[in-house]
PDB file of N, CA, C and O in Angstrom:
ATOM      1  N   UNK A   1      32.535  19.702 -68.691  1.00  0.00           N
ATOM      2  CA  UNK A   1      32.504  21.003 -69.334  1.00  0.00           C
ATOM      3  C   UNK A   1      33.716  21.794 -68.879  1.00  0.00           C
ATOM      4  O   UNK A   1      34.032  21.809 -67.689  1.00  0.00           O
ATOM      5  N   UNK A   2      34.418  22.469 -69.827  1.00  0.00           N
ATOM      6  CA  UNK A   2      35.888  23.030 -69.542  1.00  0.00           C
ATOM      7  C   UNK A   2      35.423  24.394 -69.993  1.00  0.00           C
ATOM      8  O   UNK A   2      34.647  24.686 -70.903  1.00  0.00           O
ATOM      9  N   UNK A   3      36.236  25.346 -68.937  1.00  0.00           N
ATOM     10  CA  UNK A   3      36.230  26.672 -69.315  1.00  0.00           C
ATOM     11  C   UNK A   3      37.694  26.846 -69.939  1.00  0.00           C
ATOM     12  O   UNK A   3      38.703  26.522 -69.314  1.00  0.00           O
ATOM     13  N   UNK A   4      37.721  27.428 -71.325  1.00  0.00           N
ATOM     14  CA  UNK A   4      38.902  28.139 -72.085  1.00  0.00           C
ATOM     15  C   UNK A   4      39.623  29.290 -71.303  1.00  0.00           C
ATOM     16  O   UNK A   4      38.859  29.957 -70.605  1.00  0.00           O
ATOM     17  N   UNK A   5      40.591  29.559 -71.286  1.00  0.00           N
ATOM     18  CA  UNK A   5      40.651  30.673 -71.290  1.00  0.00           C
ATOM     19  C   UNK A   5      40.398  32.059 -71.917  1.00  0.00           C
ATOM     20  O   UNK A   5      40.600  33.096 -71.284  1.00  0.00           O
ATOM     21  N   UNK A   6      39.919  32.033 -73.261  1.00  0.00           N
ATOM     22  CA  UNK A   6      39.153  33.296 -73.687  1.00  0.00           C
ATOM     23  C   UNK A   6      37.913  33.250 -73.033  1.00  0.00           C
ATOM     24  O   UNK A   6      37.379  34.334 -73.266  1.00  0.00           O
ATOM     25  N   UNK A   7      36.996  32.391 -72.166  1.00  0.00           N
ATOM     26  CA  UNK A   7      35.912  32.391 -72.279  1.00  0.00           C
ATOM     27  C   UNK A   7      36.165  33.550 -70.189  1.00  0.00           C
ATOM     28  O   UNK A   7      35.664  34.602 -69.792  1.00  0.00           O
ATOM     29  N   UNK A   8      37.064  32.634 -69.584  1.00  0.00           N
ATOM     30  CA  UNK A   8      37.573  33.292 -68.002  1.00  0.00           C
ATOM     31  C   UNK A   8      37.858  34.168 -68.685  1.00  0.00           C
ATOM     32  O   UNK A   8      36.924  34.950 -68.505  1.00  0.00           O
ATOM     33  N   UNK A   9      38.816  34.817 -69.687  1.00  0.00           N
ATOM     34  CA  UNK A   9      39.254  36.468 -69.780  1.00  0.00           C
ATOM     35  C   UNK A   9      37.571  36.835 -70.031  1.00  0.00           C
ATOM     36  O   UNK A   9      37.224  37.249 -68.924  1.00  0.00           O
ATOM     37  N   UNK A  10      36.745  36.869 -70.653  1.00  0.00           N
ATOM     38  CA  UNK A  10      35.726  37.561 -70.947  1.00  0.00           C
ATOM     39  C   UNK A  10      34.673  37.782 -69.616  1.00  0.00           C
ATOM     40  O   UNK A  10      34.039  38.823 -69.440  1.00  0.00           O
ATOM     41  N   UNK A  11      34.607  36.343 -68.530  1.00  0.00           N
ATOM     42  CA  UNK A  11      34.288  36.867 -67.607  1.00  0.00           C
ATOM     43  C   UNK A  11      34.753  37.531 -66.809  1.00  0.00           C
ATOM     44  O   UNK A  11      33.879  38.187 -66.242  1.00  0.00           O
ATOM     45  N   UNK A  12      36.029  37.775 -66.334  1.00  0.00           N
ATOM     46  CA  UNK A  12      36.876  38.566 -65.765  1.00  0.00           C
ATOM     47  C   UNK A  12      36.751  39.834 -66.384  1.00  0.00           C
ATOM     48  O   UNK A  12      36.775  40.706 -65.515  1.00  0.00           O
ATOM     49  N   UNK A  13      36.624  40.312 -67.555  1.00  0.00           N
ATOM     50  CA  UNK A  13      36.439  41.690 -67.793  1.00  0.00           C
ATOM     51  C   UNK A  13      35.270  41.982 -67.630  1.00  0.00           C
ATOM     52  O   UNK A  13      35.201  43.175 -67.332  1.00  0.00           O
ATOM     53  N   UNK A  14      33.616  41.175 -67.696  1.00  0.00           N
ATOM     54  CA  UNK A  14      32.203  41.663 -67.479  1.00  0.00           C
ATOM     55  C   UNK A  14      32.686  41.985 -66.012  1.00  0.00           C
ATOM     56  O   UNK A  14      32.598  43.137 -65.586  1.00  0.00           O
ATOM     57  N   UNK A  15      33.312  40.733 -65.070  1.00  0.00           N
ATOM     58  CA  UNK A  15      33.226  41.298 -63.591  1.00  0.00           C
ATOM     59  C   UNK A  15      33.824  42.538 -63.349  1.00  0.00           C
ATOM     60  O   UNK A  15      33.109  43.396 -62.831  1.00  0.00           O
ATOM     61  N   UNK A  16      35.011  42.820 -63.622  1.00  0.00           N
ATOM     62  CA  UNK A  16      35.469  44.454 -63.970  1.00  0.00           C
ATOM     63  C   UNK A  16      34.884  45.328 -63.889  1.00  0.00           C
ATOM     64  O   UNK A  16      34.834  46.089 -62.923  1.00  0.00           O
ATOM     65  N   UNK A  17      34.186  45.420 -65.122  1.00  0.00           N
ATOM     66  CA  UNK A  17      32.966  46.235 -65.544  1.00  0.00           C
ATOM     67  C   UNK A  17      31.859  46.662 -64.444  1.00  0.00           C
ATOM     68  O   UNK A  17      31.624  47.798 -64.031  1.00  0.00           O
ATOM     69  N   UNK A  18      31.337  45.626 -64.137  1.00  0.00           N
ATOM     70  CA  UNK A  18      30.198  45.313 -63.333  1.00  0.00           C
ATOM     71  C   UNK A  18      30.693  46.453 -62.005  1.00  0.00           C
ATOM     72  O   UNK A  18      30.449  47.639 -61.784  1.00  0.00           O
ATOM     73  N   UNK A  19      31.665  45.177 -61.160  1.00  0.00           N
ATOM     74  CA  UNK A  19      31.802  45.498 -59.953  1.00  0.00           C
ATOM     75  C   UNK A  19      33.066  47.061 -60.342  1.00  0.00           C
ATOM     76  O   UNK A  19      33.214  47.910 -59.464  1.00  0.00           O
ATOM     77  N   UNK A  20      33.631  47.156 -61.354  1.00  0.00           N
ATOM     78  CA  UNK A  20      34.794  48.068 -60.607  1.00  0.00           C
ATOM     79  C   UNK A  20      35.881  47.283 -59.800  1.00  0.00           C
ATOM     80  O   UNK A  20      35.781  46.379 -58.970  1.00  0.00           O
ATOM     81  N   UNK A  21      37.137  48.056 -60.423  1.00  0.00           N
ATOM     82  CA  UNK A  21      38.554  47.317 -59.870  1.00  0.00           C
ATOM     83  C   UNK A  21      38.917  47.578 -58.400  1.00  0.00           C
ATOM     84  O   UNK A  21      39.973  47.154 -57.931  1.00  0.00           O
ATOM     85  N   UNK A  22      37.831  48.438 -57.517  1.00  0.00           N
ATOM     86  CA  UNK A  22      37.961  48.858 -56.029  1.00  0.00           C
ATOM     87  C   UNK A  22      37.343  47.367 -55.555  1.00  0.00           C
ATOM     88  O   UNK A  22      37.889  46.576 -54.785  1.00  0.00           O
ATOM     89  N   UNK A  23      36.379  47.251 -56.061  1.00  0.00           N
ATOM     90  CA  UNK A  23      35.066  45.717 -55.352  1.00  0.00           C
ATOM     91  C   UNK A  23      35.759  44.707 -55.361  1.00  0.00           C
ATOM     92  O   UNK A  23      35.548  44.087 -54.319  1.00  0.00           O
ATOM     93  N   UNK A  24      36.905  43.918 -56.363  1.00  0.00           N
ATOM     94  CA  UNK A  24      36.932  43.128 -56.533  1.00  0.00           C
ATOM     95  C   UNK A  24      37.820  42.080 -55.529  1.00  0.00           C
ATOM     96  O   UNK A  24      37.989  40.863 -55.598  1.00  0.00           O
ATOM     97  N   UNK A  25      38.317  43.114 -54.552  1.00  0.00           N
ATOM     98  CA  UNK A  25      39.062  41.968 -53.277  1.00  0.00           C
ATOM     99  C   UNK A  25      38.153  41.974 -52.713  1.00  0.00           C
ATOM    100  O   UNK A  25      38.016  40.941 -52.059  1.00  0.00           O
ATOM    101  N   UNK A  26      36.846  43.144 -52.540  1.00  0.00           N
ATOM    102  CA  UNK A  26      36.066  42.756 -51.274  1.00  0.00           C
ATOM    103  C   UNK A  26      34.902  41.096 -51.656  1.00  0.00           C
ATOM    104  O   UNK A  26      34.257  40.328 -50.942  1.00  0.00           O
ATOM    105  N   UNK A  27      35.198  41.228 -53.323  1.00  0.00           N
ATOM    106  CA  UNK A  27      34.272  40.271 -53.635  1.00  0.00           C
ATOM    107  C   UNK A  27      34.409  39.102 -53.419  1.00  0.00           C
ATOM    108  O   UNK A  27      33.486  38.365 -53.071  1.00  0.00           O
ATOM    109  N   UNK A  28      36.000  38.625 -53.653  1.00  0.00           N
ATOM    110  CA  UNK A  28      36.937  37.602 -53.342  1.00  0.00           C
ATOM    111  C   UNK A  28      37.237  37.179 -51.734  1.00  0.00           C
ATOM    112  O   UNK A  28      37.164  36.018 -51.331  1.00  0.00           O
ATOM    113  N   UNK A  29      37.500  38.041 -51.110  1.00  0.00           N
ATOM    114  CA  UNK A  29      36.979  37.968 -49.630  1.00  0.00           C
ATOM    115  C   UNK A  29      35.646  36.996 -49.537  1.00  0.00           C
ATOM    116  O   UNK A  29      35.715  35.788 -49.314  1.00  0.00           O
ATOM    117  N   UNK A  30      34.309  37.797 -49.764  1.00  0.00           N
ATOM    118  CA  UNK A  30      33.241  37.549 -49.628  1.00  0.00           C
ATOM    119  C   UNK A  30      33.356  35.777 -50.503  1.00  0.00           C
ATOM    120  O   UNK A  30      32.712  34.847 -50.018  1.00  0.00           O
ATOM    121  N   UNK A  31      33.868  35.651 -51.240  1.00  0.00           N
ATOM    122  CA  UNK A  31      33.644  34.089 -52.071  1.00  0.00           C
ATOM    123  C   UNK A  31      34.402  33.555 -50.739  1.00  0.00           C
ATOM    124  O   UNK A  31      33.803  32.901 -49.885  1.00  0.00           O
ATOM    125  N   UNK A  32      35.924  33.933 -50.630  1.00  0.00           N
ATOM    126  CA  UNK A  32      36.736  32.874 -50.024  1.00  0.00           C
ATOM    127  C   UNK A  32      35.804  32.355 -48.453  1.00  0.00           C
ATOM    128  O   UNK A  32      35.714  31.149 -48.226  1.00  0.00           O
ATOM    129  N   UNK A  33      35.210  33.305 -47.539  1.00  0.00           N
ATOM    130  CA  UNK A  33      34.368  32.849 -46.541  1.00  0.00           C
ATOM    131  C   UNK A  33      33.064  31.864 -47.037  1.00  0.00           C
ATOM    132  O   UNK A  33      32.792  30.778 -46.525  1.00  0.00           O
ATOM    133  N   UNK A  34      32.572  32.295 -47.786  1.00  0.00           N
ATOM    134  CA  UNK A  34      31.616  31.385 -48.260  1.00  0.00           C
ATOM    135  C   UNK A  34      32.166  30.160 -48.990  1.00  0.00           C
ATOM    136  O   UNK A  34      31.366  29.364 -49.480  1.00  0.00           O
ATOM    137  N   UNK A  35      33.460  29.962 -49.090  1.00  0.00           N
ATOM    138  CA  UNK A  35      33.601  28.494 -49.605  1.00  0.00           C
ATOM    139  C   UNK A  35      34.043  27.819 -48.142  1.00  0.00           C
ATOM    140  O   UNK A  35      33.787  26.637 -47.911  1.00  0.00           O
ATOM    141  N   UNK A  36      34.380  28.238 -47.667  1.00  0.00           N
ATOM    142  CA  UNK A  36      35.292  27.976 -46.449  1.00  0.00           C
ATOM    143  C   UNK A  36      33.980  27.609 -45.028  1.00  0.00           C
ATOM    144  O   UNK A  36      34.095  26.678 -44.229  1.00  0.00           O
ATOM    145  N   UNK A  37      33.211  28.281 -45.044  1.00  0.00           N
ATOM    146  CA  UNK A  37      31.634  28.172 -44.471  1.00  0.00           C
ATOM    147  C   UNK A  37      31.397  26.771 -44.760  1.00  0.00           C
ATOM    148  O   UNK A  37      31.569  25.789 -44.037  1.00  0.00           O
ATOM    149  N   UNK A  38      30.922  26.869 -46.079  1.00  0.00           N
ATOM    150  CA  UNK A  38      29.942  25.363 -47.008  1.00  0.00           C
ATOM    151  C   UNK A  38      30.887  24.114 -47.010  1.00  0.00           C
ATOM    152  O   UNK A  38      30.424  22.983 -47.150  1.00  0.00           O
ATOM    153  N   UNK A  39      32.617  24.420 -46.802  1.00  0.00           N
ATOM    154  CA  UNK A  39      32.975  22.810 -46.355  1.00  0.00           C
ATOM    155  C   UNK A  39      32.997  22.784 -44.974  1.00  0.00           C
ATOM    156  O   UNK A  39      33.106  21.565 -44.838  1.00  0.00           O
ATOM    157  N   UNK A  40      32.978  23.156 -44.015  1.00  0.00           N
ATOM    158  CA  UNK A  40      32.736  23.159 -42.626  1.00  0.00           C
ATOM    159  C   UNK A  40      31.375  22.954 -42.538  1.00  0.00           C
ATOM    160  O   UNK A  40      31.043  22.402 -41.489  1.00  0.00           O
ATOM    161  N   UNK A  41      30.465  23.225 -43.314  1.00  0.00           N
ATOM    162  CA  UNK A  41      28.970  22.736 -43.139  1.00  0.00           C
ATOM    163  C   UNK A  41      29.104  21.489 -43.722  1.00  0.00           C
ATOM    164  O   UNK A  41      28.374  20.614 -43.256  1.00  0.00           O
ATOM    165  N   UNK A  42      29.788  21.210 -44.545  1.00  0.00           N
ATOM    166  CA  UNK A  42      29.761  19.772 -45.088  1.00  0.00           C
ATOM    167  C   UNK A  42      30.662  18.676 -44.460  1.00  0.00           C
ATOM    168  O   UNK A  42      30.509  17.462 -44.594  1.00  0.00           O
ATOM    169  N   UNK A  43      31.543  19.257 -43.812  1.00  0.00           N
ATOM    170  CA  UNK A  43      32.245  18.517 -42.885  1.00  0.00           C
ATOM    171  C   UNK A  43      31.376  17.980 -41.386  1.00  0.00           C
ATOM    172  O   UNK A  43      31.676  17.132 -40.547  1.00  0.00           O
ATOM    173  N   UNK A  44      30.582  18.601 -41.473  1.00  0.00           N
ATOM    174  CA  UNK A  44      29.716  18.513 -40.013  1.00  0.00           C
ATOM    175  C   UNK A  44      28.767  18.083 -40.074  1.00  0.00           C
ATOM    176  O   UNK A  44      28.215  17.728 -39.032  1.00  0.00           O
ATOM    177  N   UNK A  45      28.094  17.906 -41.411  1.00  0.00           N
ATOM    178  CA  UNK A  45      27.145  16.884 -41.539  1.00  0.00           C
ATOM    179  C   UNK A  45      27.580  15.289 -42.083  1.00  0.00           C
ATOM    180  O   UNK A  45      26.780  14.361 -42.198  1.00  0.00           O
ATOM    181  N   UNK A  46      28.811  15.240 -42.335  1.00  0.00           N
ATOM    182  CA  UNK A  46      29.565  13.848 -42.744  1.00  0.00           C
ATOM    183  C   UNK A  46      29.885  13.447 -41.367  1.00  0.00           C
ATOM    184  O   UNK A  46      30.062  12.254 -41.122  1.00  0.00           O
ATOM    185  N   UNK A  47      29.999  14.566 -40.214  1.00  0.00           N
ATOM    186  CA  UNK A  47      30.829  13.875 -39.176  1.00  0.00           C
ATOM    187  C   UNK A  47      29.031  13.020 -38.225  1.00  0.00           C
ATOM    188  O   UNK A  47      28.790  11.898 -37.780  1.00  0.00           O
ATOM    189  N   UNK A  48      28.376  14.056 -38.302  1.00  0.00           N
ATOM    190  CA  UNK A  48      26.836  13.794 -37.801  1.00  0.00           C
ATOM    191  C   UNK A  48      26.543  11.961 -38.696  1.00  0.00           C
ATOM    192  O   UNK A  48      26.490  10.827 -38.221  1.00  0.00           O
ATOM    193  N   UNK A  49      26.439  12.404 -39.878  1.00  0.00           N
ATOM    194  CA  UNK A  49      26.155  10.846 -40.988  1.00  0.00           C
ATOM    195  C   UNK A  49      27.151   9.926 -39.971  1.00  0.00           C
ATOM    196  O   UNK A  49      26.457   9.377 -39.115  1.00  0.00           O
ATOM    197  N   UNK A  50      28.238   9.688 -39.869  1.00  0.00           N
ATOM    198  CA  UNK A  50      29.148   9.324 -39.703  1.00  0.00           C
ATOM    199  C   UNK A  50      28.585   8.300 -37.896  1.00  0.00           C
ATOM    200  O   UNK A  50      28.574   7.130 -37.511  1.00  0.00           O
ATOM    201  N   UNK A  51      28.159   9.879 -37.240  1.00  0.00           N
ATOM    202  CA  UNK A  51      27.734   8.638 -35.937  1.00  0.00           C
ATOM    203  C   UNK A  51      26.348   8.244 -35.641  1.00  0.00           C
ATOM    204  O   UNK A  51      25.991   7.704 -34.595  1.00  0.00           O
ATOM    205  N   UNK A  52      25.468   8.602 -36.799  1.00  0.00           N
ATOM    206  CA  UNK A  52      24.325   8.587 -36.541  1.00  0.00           C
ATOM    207  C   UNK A  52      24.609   6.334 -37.064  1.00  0.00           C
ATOM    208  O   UNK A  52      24.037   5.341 -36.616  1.00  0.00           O
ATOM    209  N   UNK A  53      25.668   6.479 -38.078  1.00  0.00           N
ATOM    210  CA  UNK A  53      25.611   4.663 -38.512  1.00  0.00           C
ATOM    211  C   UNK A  53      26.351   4.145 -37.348  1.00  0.00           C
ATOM    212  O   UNK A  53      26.361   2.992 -36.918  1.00  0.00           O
ATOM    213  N   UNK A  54      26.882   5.039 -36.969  1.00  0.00           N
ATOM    214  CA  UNK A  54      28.045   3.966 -35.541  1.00  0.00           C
ATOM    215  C   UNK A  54      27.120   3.513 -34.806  1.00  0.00           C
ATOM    216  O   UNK A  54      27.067   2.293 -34.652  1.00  0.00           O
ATOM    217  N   UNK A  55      25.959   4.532 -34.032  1.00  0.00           N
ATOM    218  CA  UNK A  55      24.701   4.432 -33.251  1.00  0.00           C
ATOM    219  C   UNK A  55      23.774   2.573 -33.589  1.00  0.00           C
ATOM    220  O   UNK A  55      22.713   2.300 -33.027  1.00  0.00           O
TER     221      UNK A  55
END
């Protein structure tokens, strides 16, 4: 499934809307830690998988 770009401009203007053009670094902030979190959680359970088969 591919997003168009008319379909990102249309969400980009609801988020606008929504949050206001002040919110929207704090929102991006708030994503970039939470992606950055969930591969370090996923990195740490591959490394756990990883010696639980060495074991």
């Amino acid at each position: 499934m591919k997003i168009s770009t008319t379909e990102l401009l249309i969400v980009l203007a609801v988020v606008i809307v929504i949050f206001g053009p002040t919110q929207i670094p704090k929102l991006t902030k708030m994503m970039g830690k939470s992606i950055k979190n969930l591969r370090a959680g996923m990195s740490e359970g591959d490394e756990e998988k990883k010696d639980k088969t060495e074991e």
